[in-house]
C-alpha positions as CSV (number, residue, x, y, z in Angstrom):
1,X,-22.5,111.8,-86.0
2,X,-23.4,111.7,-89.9
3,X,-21.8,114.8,-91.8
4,X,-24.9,116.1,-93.5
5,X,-23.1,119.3,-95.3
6,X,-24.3,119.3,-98.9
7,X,-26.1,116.6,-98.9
8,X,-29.7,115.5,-99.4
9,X,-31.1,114.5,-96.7
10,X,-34.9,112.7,-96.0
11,X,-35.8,112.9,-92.7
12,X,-38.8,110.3,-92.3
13,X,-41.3,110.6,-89.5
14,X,-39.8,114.4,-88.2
15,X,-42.5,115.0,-85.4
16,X,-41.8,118.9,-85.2
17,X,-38.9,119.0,-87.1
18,X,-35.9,119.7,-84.4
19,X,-34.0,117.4,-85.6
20,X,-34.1,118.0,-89.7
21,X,-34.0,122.0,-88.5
22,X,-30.3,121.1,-87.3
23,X,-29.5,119.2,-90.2
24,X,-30.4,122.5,-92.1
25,X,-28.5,124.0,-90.0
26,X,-25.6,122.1,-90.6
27,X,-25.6,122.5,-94.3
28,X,-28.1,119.7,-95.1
29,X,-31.0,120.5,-98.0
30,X,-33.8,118.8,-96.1
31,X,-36.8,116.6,-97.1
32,X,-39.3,115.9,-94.0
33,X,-42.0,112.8,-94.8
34,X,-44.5,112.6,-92.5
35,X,-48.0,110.7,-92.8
36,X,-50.3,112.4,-95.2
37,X,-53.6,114.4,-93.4
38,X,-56.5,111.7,-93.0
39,X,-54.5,108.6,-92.9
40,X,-55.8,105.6,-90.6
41,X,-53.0,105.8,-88.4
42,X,-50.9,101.7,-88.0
43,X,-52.7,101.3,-84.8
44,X,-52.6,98.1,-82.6
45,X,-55.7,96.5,-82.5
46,X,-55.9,95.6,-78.9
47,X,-58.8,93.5,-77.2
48,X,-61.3,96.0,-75.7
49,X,-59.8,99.4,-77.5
50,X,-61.7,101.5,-79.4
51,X,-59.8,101.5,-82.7
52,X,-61.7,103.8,-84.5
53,X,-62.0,106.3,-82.1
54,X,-58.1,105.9,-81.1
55,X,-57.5,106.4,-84.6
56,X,-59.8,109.6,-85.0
57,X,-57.4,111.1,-81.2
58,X,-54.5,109.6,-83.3
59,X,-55.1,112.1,-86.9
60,X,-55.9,114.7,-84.6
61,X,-52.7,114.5,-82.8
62,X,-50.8,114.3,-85.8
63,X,-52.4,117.4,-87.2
64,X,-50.6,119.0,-84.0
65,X,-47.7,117.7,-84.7
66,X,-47.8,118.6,-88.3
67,X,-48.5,122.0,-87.8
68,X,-46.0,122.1,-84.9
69,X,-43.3,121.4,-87.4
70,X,-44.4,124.3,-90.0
71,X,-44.7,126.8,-87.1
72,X,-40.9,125.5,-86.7
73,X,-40.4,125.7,-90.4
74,X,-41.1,129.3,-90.2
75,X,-39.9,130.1,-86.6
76,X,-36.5,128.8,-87.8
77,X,-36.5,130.4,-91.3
78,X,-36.4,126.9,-93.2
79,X,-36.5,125.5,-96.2
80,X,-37.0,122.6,-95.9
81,X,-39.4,120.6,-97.8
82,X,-42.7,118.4,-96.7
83,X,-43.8,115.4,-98.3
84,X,-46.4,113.6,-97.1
85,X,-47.9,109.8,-97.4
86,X,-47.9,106.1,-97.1
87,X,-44.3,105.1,-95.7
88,X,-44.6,101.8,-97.5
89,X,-46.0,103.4,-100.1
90,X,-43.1,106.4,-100.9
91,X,-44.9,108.5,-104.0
92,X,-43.2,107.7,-106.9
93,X,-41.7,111.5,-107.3
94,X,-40.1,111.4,-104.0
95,X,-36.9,111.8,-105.9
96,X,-33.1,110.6,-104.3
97,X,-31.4,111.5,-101.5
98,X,-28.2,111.1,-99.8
99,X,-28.9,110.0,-96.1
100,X,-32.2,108.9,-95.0
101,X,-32.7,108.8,-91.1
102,X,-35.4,107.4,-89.5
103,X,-36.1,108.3,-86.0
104,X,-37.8,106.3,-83.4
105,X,-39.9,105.1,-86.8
106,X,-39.8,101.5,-87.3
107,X,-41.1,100.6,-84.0
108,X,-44.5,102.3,-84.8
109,X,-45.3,100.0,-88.2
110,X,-47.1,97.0,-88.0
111,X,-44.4,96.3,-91.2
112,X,-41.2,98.0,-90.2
113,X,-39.4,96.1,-92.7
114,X,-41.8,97.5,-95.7
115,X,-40.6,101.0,-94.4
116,X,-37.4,100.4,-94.3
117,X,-37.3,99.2,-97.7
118,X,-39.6,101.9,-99.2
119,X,-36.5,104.5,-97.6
120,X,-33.7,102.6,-98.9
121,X,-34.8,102.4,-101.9
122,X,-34.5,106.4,-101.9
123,X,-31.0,106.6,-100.4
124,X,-28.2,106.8,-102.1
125,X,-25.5,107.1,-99.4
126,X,-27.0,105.6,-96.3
127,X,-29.2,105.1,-94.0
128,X,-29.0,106.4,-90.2
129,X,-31.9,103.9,-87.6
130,X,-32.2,105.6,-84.1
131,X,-34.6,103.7,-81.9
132,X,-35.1,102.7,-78.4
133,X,-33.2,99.5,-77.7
134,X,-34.6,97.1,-74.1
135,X,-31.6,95.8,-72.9
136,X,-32.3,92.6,-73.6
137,X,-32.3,93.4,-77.1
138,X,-28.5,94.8,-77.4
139,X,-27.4,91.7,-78.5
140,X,-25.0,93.2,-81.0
141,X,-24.8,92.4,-84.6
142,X,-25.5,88.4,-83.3
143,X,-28.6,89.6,-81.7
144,X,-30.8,90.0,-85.4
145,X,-34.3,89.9,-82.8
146,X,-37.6,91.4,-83.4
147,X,-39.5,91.4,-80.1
148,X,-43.6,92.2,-80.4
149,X,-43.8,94.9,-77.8
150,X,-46.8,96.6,-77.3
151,X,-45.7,97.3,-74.3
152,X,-47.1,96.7,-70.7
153,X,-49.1,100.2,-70.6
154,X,-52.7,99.4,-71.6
155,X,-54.5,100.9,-74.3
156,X,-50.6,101.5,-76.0
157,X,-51.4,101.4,-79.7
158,X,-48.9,103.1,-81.2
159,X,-45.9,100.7,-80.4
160,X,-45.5,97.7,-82.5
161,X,-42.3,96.1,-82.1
162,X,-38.7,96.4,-80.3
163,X,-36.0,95.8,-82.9
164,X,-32.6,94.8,-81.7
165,X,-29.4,96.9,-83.5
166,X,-28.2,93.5,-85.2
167,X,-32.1,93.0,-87.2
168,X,-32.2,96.6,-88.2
169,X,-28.4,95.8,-89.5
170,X,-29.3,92.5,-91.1
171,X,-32.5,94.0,-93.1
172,X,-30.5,96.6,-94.3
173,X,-27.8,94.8,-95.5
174,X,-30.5,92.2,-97.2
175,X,-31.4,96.3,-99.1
176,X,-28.4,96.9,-100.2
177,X,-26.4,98.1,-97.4
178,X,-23.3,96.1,-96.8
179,X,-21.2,98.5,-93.7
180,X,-23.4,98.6,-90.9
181,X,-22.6,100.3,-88.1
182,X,-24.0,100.2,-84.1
183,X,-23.5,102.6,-81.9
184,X,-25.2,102.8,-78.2
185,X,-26.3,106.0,-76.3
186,X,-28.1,106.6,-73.0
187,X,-31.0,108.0,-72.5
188,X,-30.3,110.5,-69.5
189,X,-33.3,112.9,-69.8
190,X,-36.8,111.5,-70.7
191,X,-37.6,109.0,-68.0
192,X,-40.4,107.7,-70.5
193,X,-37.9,106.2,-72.5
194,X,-35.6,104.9,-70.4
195,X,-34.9,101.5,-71.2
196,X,-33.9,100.1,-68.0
């Protein structure tokens, strides 16, 4: 684990915030960016979808989620901050930050690289990349693959890409980076997103 006391932390793409509510927690003065209200959602444009209306279910869903993470902003008695916008995009006041982690993100942009660099371009310290790795995609730091993986569920939109460890390390070491570090967990609880 990171140690997030006194530091500055961005926590890109927070869903309902557990995660940058722990961080807090832990010592951590919190930023949360999140897609601004009314953005066309980075949907897949599969054969036969309705894109437009997936997109209007996608904002709506996302206003959920938004407001999911201020009801935790209050329930948890944070003060954490909430920026919202374009992730390749960042505003330009975004300001600096220590750590930047980005959660399950990358595999959701039809540019995950753009992302990436928009974040490290904010972070001072480091970056922390969790994701959901296929085995096939473990390869280590030799492995540098991006696979197109929409995924064999029809009508999934939302999932762009499976990144191996070693192309998430690669890309950020092309941003500055140099010490990467991988490190593997399993997934024992959300049979969703188990890989095997």
């Amino acid at each position: 684990w990171v140690d997030v006391r006194g530091r500055r932390v961005l926590d890109v793409g927070p869903a309902t915030g557990h995660l940058g509510f722990y961080m807090e927690g832990q010592g951590a003065e919190v930023t949360a960016f999140d897609v601004a209200p009314g953005m066309v959602q980075n949907l897949l444009p599969q054969a036969g979808s309705d894109l437009d209306a997936n997109q209007a279910s996608g904002a709506a869903f996302a206003e959920q989620v938004r407001n999911s993470w201020w009801l935790g902003r209050r329930r948890h008695g944070s003060r954490a901050r909430a920026v919202y916008g374009d992730i390749e995009a960042l505003p330009a006041d975004m300001g600096r930050y220590d750590i930047a982690f980005l959660c399950s993100i990358l595999l959701h942009l039809a540019n995950p690289f753009a992302a990436l660099r928009q974040v490290a371009a904010v972070a001072d310290r480091g970056v922390v990349v969790t994701d959901v790795a296929p085995p096939l995609l473990y390869g280590g730091e030799a492995g540098a693959v991006v696979e197109f993986n929409p995924g064999e569920e029809p009508g999934n939109l939302v999932n762009w890409w499976g990144l191996s460890p070693g192309a998430v390390a690669r890309m950020l070491r092309v941003l500055g980076f140099a010490r990467t570090t991988v490190r593997f967990h399993e997934i024992r609880f959300h049979r969703d997103h188990d890989p095997a």
